[in-house]
N, C-alpha and C positions, 0 to 999 in steps of 0.2 A: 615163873615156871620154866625151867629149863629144856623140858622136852618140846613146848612152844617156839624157844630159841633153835633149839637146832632143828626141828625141822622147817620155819621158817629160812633159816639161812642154810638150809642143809646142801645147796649147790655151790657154798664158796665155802666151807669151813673145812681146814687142814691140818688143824693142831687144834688142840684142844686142854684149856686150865685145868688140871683137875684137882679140888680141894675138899675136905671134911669137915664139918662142923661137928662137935662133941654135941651129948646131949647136955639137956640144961643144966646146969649147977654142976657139972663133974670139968673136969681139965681146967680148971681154973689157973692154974698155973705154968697153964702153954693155951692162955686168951679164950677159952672155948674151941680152941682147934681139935682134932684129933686125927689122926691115921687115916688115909685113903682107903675105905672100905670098911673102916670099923665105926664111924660115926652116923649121922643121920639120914644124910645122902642117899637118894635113891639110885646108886650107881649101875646096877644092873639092867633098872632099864633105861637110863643115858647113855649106857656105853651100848646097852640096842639100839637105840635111836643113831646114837654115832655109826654103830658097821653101815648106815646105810647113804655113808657119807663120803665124802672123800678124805676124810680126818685118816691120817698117814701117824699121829706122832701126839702125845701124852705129854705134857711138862705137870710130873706131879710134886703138889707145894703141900706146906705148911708153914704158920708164920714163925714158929713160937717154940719146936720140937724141943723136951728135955733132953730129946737122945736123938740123934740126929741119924745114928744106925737102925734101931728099934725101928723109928720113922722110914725111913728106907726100904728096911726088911720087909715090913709088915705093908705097906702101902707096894709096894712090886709084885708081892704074892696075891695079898687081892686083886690089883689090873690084872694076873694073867686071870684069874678065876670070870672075869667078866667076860 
């Protein structure tokens, strides 16, 4: 459960991984990944749980992206929405 994690560690974490899983059976062909913000993730409330952190800095991944801009685009404009 990641909201356990950070607020557990929530006095030393400064960056923070942030990745999407697809739902099941769809993105088959970029591993079950998908886009920062369009998959399963309950990002809105980890990235609450994160403001009340000292998390300064996002490194957002994917393993597998078809489109390596798509990927970008779309995972940048959901972070700012969090």
């Amino acid at each position: 459960d990641p909201l356990k994690w950070i607020k557990r560690y929530a006095s030393i974490i400064t960056v923070a991984h942030v990745k999407d899983i697809a739902k099941a059976g769809t993105k088959t062909d970029e591993d079950g990944w998908d886009d920062v913000g369009h998959g399963t993730m309950k990002w809105k409330s980890y990235m609450a749980a994160l403001a009340g952190t000292r998390c300064m800095h996002w490194v957002l991944e994917h393993d597998k992206p078809s489109d390596d801009g798509r990927f970008a685009r779309r995972s940048i404009a959901a972070a700012r929405k969090f």
